[in-house]
C-alpha positions in Angstrom: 2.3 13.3 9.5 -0.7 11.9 8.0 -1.9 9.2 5.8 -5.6 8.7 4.7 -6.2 5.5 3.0 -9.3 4.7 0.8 -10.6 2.7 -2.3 -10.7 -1.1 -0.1 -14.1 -3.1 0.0 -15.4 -6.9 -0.8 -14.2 -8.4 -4.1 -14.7 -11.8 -5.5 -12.0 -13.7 -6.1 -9.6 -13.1 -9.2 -11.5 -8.9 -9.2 -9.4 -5.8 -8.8 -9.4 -3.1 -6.4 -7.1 0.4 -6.4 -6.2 1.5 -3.2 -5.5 5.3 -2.8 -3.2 6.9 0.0 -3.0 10.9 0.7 -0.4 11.9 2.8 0.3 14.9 4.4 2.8 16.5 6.6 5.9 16.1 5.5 7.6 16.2 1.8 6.1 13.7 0.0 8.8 13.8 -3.2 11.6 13.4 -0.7 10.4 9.9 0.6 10.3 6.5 -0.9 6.9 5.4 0.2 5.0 1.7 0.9 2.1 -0.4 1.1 1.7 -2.1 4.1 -0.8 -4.8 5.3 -2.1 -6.5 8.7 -4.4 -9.9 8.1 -6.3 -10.7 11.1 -4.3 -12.0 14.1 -0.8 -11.4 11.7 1.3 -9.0 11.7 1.8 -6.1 9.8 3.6 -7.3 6.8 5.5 -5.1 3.6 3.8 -5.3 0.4 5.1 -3.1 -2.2 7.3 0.1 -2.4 8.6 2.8 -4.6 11.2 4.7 -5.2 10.7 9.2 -4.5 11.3 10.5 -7.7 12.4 7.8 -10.5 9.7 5.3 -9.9 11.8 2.3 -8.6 9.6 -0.6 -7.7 9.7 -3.7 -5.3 7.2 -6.0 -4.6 6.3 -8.7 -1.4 6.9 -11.8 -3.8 3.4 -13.2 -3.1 1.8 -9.9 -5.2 4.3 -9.7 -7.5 2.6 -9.7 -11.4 -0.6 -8.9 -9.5 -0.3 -5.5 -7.8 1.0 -2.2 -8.9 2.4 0.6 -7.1 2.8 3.9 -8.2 2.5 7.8 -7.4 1.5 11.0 -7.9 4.3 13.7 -6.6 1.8 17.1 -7.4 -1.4 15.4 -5.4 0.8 13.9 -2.3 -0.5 10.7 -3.6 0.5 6.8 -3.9 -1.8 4.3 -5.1 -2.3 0.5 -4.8 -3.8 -1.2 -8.3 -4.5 -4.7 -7.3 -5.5 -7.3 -10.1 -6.0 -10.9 -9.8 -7.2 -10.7 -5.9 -7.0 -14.2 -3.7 -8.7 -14.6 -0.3 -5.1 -14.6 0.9 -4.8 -10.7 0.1 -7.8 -9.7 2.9 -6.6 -7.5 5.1 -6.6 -3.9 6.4 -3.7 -1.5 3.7 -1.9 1.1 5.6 0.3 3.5 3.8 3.6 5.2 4.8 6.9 6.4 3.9 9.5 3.5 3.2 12.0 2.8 5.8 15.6 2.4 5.4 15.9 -0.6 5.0 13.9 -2.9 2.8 10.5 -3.7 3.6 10.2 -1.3 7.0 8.6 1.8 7.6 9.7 5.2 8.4 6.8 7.3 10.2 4.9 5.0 12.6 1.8 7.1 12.4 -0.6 4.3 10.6 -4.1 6.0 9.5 -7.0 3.9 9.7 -6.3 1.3 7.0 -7.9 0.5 4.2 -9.9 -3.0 4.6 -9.6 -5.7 1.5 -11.5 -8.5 1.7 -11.7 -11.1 -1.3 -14.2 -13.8 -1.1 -16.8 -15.4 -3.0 
């Protein structure tokens, strides 16, 4: 299982970023995946999700009307759109499959992030 996360950099406050994950490994249409993020010295903390084939959402309530998730089944690919960015939202992205339960993770096997930093 791997996940390759790209698309992050330095944004002003209130610009967008889309974050891009490509997994590998395992089959990607059978698995809700997530966005994850760790802020330095925080933990690793849920931030959206989607369903595997019928494009459920869920959102961290703090990106909600802000960020959009959403795939791409034929490239093995689920992306981040991030509008609206706040200083708060700096942090390294990780993808991976959704856990069983709401706002966990299934696979473990975090790639190298993606870092997101917003200031001015």
């Amino acid at each position: 299982v791997q996940f390759v996360e790209s698309g992050g950099g330095l944004v002003q406050p209130g610009g967008s970023l889309t974050l891009t994950c490509a997994a590998s490994g395992f089959i990607f249409s059978s698995y809700a995946m997530g966005w994850f993020r760790q802020a330095p010295g925080e933990e690793r903390e849920w931030v959206a999700d989607i369903s595997s084939n019928d494009g459920t959402t869920h959102y961290e309530n703090s990106v909600k009307g802000r960020f959009t998730i959403s795939r791409d089944n034929s490239k093995n690919i689920v992306y981040l759109q991030m509008n609206s960015l706040k200083p708060e939202d700096t942090a390294v992205y990780y993808c991976d499959a959704a856990g069983p339960r709401a706002g966990t993770y299934y696979f473990g096997s975090w790639g190298q992030g993606s870092q997101v930093t917003v200031s001015s």
